[in-house]
C-alpha positions as CSV (number, residue, x, y, z in Angstrom):
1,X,135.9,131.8,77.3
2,X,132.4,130.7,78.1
3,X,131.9,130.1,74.4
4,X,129.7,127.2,75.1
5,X,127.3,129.5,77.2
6,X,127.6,132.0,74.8
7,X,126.3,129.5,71.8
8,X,123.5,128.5,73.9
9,X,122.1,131.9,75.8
10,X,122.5,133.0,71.7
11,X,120.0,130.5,70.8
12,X,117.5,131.0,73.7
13,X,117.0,134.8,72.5
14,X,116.6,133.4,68.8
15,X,112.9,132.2,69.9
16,X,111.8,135.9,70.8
17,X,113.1,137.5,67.6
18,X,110.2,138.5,65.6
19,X,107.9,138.3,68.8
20,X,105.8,141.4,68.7
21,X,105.6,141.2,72.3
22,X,106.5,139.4,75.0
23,X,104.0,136.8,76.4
24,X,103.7,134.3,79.5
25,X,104.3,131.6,76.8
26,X,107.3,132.6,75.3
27,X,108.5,133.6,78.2
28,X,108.7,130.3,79.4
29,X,110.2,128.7,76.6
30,X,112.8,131.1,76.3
31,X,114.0,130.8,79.9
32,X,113.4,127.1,80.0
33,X,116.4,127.2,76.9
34,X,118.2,129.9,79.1
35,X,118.2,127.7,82.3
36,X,119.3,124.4,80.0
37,X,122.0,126.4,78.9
38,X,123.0,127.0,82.5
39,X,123.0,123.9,83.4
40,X,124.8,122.3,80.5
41,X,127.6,124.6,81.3
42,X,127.8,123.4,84.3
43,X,126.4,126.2,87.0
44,X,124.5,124.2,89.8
45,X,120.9,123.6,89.5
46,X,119.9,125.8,92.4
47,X,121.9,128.7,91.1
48,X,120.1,128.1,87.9
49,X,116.4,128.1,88.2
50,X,117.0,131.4,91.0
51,X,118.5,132.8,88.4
52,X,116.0,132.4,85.8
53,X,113.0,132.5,88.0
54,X,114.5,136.3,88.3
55,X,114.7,136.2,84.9
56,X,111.0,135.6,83.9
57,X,109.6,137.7,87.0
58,X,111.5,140.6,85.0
59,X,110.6,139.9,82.1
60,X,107.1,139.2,82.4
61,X,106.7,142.5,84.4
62,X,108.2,144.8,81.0
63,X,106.4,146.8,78.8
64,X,108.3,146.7,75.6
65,X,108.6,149.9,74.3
66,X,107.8,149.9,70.7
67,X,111.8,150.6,69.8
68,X,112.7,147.9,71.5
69,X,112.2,144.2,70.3
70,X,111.1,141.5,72.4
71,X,114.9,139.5,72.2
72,X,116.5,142.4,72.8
73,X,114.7,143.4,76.0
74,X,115.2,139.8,77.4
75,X,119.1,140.5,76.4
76,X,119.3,142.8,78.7
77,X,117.5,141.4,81.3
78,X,119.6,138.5,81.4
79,X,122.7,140.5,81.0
80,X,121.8,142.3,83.8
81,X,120.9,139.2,85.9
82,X,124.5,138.2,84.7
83,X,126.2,141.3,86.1
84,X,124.4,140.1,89.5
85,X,124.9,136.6,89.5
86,X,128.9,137.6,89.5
87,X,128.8,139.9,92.1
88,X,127.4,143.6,90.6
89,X,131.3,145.6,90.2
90,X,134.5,145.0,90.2
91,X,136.4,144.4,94.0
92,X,139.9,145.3,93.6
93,X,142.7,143.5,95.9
94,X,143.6,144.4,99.5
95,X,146.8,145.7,99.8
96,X,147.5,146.8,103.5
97,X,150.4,146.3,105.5
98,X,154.0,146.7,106.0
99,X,154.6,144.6,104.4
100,X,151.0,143.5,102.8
101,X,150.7,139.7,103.4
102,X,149.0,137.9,100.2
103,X,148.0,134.2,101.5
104,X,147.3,131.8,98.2
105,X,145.6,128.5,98.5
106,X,143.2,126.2,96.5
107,X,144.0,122.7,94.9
108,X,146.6,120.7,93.8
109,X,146.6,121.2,89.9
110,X,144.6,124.9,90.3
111,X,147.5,126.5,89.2
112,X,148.7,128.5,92.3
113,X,152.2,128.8,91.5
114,X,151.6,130.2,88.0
115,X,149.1,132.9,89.0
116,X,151.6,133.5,92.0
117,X,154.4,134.4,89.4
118,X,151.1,136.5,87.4
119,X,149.9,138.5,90.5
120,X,153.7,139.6,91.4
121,X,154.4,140.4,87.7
122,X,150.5,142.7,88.6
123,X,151.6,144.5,91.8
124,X,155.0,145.2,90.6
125,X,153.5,146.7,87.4
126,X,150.2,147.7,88.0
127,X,150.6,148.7,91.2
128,X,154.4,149.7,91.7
129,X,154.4,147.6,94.8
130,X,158.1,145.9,95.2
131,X,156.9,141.9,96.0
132,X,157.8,139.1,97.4
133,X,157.5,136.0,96.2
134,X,157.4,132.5,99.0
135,X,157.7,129.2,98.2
136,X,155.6,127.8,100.4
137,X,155.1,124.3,99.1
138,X,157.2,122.2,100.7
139,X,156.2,118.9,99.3
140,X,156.6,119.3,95.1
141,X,160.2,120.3,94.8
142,X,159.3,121.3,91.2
143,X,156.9,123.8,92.5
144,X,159.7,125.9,94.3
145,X,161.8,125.5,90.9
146,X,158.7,126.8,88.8
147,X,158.5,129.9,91.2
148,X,162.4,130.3,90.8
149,X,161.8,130.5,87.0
150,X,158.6,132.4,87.4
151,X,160.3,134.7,89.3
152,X,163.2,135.4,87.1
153,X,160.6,136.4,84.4
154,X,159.7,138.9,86.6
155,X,162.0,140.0,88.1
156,X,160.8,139.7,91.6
157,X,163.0,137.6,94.2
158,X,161.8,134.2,95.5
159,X,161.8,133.4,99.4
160,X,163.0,129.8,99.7
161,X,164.3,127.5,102.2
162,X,165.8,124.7,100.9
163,X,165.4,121.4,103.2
164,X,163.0,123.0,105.1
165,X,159.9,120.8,105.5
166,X,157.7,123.9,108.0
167,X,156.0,126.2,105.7
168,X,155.1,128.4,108.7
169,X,158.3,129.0,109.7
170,X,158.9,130.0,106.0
171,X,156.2,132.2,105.6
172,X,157.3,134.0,109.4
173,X,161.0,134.4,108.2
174,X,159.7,135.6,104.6
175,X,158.1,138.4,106.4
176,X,161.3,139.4,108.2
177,X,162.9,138.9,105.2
178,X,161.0,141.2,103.3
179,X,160.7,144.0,105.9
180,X,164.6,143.9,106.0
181,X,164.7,144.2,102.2
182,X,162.3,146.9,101.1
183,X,159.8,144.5,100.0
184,X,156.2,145.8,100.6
185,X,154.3,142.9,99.4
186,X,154.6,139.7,100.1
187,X,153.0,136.7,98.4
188,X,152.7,133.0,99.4
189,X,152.2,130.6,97.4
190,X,151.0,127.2,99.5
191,X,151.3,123.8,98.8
192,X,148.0,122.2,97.3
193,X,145.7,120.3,99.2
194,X,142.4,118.4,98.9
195,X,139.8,119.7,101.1
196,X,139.2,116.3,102.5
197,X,143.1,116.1,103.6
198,X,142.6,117.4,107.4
199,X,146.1,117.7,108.0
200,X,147.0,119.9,104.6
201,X,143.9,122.2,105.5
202,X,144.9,122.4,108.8
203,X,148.4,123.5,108.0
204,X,146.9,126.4,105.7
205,X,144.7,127.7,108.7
206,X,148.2,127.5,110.6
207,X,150.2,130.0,107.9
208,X,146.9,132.1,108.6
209,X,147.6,132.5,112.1
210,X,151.3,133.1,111.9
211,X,151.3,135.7,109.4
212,X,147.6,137.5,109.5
213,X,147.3,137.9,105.7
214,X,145.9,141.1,104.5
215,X,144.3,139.1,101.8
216,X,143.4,135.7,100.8
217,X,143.0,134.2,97.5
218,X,141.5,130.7,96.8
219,X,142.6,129.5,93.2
220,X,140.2,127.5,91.0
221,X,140.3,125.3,88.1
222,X,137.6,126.9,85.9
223,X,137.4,123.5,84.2
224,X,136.8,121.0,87.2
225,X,132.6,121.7,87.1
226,X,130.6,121.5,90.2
227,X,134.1,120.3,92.1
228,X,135.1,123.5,92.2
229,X,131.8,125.2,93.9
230,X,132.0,122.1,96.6
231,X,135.3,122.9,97.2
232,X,135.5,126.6,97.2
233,X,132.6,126.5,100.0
234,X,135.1,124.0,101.8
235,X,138.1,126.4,101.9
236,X,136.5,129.3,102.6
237,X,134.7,127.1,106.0
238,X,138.0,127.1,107.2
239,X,139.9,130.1,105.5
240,X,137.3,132.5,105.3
241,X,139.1,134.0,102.4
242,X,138.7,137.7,100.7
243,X,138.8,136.3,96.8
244,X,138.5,134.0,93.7
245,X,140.5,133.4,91.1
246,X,139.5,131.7,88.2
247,X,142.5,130.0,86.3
248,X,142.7,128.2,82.6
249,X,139.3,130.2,81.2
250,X,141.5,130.1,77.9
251,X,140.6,126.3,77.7
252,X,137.3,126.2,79.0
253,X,134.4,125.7,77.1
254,X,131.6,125.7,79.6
255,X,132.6,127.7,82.5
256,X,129.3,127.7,84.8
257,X,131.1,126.4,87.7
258,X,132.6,129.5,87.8
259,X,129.3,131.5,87.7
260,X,128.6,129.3,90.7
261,X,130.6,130.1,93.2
262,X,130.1,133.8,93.7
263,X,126.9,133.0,94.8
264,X,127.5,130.1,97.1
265,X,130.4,131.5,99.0
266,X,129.2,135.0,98.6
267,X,133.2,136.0,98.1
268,X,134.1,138.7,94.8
269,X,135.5,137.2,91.7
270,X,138.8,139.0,91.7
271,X,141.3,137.9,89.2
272,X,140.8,135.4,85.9
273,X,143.7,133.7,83.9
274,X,144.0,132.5,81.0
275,X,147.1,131.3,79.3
276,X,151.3,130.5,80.8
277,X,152.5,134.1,79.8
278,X,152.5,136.2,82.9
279,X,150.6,139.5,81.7
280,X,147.7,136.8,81.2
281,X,145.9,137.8,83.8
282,X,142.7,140.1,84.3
283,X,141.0,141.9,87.2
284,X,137.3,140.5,86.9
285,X,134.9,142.9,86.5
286,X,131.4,141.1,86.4
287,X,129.9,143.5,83.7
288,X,132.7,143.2,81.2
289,X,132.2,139.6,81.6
290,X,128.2,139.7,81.0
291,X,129.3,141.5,77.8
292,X,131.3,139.0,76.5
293,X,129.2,135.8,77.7
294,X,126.2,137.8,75.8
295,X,128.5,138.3,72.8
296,X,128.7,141.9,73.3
297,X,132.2,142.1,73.2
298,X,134.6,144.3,75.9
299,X,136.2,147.2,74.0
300,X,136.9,148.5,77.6
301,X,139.4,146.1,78.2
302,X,140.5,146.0,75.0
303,X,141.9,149.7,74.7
304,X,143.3,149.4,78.6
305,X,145.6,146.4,77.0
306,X,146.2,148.8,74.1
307,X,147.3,152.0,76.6
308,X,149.7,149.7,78.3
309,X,151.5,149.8,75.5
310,X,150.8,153.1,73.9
311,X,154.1,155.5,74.6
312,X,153.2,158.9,73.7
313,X,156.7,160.4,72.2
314,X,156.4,157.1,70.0
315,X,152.9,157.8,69.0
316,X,153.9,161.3,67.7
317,X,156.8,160.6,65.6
318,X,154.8,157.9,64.5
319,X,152.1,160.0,63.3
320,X,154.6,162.6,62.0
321,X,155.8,160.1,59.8
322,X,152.5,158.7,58.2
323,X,151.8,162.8,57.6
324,X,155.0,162.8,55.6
325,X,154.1,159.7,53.8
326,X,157.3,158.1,55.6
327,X,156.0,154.5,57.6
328,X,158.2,152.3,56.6
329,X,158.5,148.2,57.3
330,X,160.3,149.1,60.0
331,X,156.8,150.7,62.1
332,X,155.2,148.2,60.7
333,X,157.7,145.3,62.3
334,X,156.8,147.8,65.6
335,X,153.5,148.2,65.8
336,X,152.7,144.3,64.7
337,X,155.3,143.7,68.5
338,X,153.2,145.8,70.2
339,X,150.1,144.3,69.2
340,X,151.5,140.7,70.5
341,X,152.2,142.5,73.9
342,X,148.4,142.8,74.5
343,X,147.9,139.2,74.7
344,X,146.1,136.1,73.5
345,X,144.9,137.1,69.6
346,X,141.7,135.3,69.8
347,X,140.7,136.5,73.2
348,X,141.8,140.1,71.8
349,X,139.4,139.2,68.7
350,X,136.4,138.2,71.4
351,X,136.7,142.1,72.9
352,X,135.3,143.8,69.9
353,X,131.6,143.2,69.4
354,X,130.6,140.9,66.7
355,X,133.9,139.4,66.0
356,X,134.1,136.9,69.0
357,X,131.0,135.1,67.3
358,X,132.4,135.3,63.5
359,X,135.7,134.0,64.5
360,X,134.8,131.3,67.2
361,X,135.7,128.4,65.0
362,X,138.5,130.6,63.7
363,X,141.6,129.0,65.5
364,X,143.6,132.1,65.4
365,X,147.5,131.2,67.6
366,X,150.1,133.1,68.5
367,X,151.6,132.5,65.2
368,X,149.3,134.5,63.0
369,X,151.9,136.9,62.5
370,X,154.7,134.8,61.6
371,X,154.4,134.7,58.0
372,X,154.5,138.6,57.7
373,X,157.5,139.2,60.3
374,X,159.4,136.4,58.3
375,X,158.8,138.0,55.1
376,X,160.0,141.4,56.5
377,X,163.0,140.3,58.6
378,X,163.8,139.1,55.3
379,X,163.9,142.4,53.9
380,X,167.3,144.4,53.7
381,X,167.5,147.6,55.8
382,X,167.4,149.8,52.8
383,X,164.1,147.1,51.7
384,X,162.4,148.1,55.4
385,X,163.4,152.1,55.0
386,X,162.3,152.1,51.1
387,X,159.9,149.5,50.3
388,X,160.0,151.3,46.9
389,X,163.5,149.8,45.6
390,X,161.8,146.2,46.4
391,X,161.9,145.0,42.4
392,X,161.4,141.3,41.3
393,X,164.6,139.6,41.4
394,X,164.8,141.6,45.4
395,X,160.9,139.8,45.9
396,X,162.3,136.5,44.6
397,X,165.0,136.6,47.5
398,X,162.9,137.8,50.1
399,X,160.2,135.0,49.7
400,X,163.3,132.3,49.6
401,X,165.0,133.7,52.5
402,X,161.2,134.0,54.4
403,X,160.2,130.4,53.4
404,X,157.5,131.8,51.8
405,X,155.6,132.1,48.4
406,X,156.5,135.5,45.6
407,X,152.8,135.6,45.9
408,X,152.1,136.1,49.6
409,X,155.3,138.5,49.3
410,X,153.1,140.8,46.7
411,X,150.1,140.6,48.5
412,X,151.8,141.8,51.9
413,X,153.8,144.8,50.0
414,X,150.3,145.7,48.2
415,X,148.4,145.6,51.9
416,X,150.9,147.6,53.0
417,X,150.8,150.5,50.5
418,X,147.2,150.3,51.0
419,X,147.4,150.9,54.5
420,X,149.9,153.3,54.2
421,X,147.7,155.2,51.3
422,X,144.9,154.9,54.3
423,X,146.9,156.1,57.6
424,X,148.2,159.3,55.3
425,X,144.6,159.8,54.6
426,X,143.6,159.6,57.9
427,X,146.9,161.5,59.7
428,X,145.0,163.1,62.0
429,X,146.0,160.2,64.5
430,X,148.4,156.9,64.6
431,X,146.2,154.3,62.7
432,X,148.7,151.6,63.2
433,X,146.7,149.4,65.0
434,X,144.1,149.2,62.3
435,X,146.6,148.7,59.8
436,X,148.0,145.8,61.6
437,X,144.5,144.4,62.1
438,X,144.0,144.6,58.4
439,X,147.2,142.7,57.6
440,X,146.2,139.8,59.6
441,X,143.8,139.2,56.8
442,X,146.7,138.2,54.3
């Protein structure tokens, strides 16, 4: 996620380190790097040189205290432009009505439908909203198939009208529909549209009149560049809408556009997705984002996805076992699950400071656990309860039935008495999590 921006804005503050103060010369240099880095990621020129023209009027009006270096005040000017530049705090959703009325639009490709599916799997949870989800494009018959599927995920019901080619209609009998059924959110998803297709856009504006949405949501490719700013202005001519969401950042590598188009539709940044599964998506918050752009990492975030999945009565007896020396396999096998629950590894690795920027050419999947849960699904029960009985003819069998080395089986079973010898050390909490993290290492 921005890591191209990242590399670059990391660069610019290299020419300052070692600076014993900061000077109108390198000033200059290190804001013409800043603004080059800009633009190669791809935010618009204009947005670029205001931005760094705030930049160096900051910057030039500092006095450095003598604790703080030269790179590190510019840091944190910049970061703070950053914070700025995506719209100063976080602007939750609207969700008024009864039933609330969630209108999604944005371009064919954006990845509506998905997100769709990702904001109904966020209300329901995060909220405790019962949604609605409407399939509103009536012109890719895969598209109300993919909300079926999305929706069974979920499970949160799909609106649809099979053969029905008046997505107004739709979205005015979804309502009734929902109001019948106890549903207090409703959320439609709309076909996708060009903003040059006067017919298409004209239809959207028509869904906004019939069903007065308590929110709208324009949904942007983070990887279609200056496109997107162009277009976002477009939609919101006619829409007027309440919100951005930025979809695919797991696959983007420059990311400006984005960066862009807070400040040329002057509408909040409110969701960004990265990633098919449907807890992949984030509410925005602008200086969580600075953080990580500036390599800063977002620990925040980090132990929110951590508390989602932290249940307390499981976190005692867990810690009453490590006390009594008892963690066994099987809390291991737990505790690796609930780690997976909180998301894309890599992006997990990008939250803690420091470790974003040692790992970025670290390709680090879904998968980086295999090899361990293998090995200890391999294990008998009495193996998983006792890791003590495991001798070398039982080691032998594991690594065959795992598909893996006797080696990498030793080195897992001494990592895990190591941990084990740690957590009992420190039992005055779970240490799971760091145990797990430590295991990846294998």
């Amino acid at each position: 996620m921005f890591e191209n921006l990242s590399d670059r804005l990391d660069r610019a503050f290299k020419l300052l380190k070692g600076e014993g103060k900061i000077t109108d010369i390198n000033v200059a240099e290190t804001v013409k790097d800043i603004r080059k880095a800009l633009l190669d990621a791809d935010v618009s020129y204009k947005v670029a040189k205001n931005f760094t023209d705030d930049v160096k009027k900051k910057a030039l009006g500092q006095d450095v205290l003598n604790s703080v270096k030269p790179g590190q005040m510019m840091t944190k000017i910049v970061h703070d432009e950053l914070v700025q530049l995506m719209g100063g705090e976080m602007v939750d959703i609207d969700i008024k009505g009864s039933p609330a009325v969630i209108l999604i639009a944005g371009l064919q490709g954006s990845g509506k439908t998905t997100f769709s599916g990702k904001l109904a799997s966020f209300i329901k949870s995060k909220k405790g909203r019962q949604p609605l989800l409407v399939a509103g494009d009536v012109y890719r018959p895969a598209a109300i198939q993919q909300l079926k599927i999305l929706g069974e995920q979920i499970s949160v019901p799909v609106y649809t009208e099979e053969g029905s080619k008046n997505p107004v209609e739709i979205a005015k009998n979804a309502i009734k529909f929902a109001k019948d059924n106890g549903h207090n959110v409703v959320i439609v998803d709309t076909a996708g549209r060009l903003a040059v297709d006067e017919a298409m856009m004209q239809e959207v504006e028509n869904i906004k009149k019939a069903v007065n949405p308590s929110e709208i949501l324009f949904v942007v490719d983070s990887m279609t560049g200056q496109d997107a700013v162009n277009t976002a202005k477009e939609f919101n001519d006619r829409l007027n809408f309440d919100g951005v969401v930025l979809t695919k950042l797991d696959g983007d590598t420059r990311g400006g556009a984005a960066l862009s188009i807070r400040s040329v539709v002057d509408k909040p940044i409110k969701f960004v997705s990265a990633g098919e599964k449907m807890d992949a998506l984030q509410v925005f918050h602008p200086e969580r984002m600075a953080d990580r752009i500036l390599g800063m990492g977002d620990i925040v975030t980090l132990v929110e996805k951590a508390q989602e999945q932290y249940d307390a009565e499981q976190a005692r007896n867990l810690q009453k076992k490590i006390a009594k020396d008892q963690f066994n396999f099987n809390d291991f096998l737990s505790q690796i699950g609930q780690i997976k629950k909180m998301g894309n590894l890599k992006d997990l690795a990008g939250m803690i400071p420091g470790l974003g920027k040692m790992m970025k050419n670290i390709d680090i999947d879904d998968n980086a656990f295999k090899g361990i849960e293998a090995i200890i699904k391999s294990m008998t029960p009495l193996e998983r309860e006792n890791p003590a009985v495991i001798n070398g003819s039982r080691r032998k069998r594991i690594a065959e039935g795992s598909g893996t080395t006797i080696q990498e089986v030793n080195r897992l079973l001494k990592q895990f008495e190591d941990t084990r010898k740690m957590m009992k050390m420190m039992s005055g909490g779970p240490r799971a999590m760091g145990g797990m993290m430590k295991g990846m290492k294998r």
